[in-house]
C-alpha angles and dihedrals in degrees: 000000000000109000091180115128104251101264108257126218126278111263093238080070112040091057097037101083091042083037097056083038097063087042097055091047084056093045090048099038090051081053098053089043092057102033088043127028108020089051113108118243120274120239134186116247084249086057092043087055100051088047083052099046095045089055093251100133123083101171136013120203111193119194104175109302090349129102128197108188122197111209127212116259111265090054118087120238094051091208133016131187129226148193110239112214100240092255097058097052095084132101089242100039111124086257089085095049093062095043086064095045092051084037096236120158118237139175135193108223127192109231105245132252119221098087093055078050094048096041085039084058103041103081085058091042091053090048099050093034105049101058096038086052094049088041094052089052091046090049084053092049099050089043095058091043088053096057100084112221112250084235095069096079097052088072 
């Protein structure tokens, strides 16, 4: 009769699937933080013009057809986001007419483009990663297997 304690897992194993399931809820959570609530409240254009005639808007920060509008201190939110109309979204669209008539900073900005390289990228980074990582996890395995316990000699 073997009176031996049943062997227990490596510890690279017993934390890895807790430890890749706090990992994903950060990683989830981080997601829900920036995407959410960070995210500046959407208006309408119409909207957009009565905060400009009243004298409301102190920047404009336009990335493509997106507009992220910076309001002056006294208005909640402090800042809002809109869809420009096409037509609007150029630098001489009568929009920027009337942001220098009502004296209003703006700026064009290019959209970056780290996230087109990185999604560009992930296709190559899955199919390289994934098997060295399952192949990293089998080596581990088979060394440990390899390593006879000290108990075995003692049948």
């Amino acid at each position: 009769m073997n009176t031996s304690p049943p062997a227990s897992r490596s510890p690279l194993l017993r934390w890895l699937l807790p430890g890749l399931a706090v990992l994903c809820l950060a990683t989830a959570g981080l997601w829900l933080i920036f995407t959410q609530v960070l995210r500046p409240q959407a208006v309408t254009y119409a909207q957009f013009q009565a905060l400009l005639d009243t004298g409301q808007v102190s920047r404009v920060v336009i990335q493509e057809s997106r507009a992220t509008v910076n309001l002056r201190p006294p208005a909640r939110p402090t800042s809002v986001s809109l869809r420009l109309p096409s037509s609007l979204a150029v630098p001489d669209s009568p929009l920027i007419a009337e942001l220098d008539r009502q004296n209003v900073e703006y700026q064009f900005q290019t959209p970056g483009q780290w996230l087109n390289l990185f999604l560009a990228f992930l296709p190559l980074l899955l199919l390289l990663g994934v098997p060295a990582f399952c192949l990293t996890i089998f080596l581990l395995w088979l060394m440990r297997r390899r390593t006879a316990p000290e108990n075995l000699s003692e049948r």
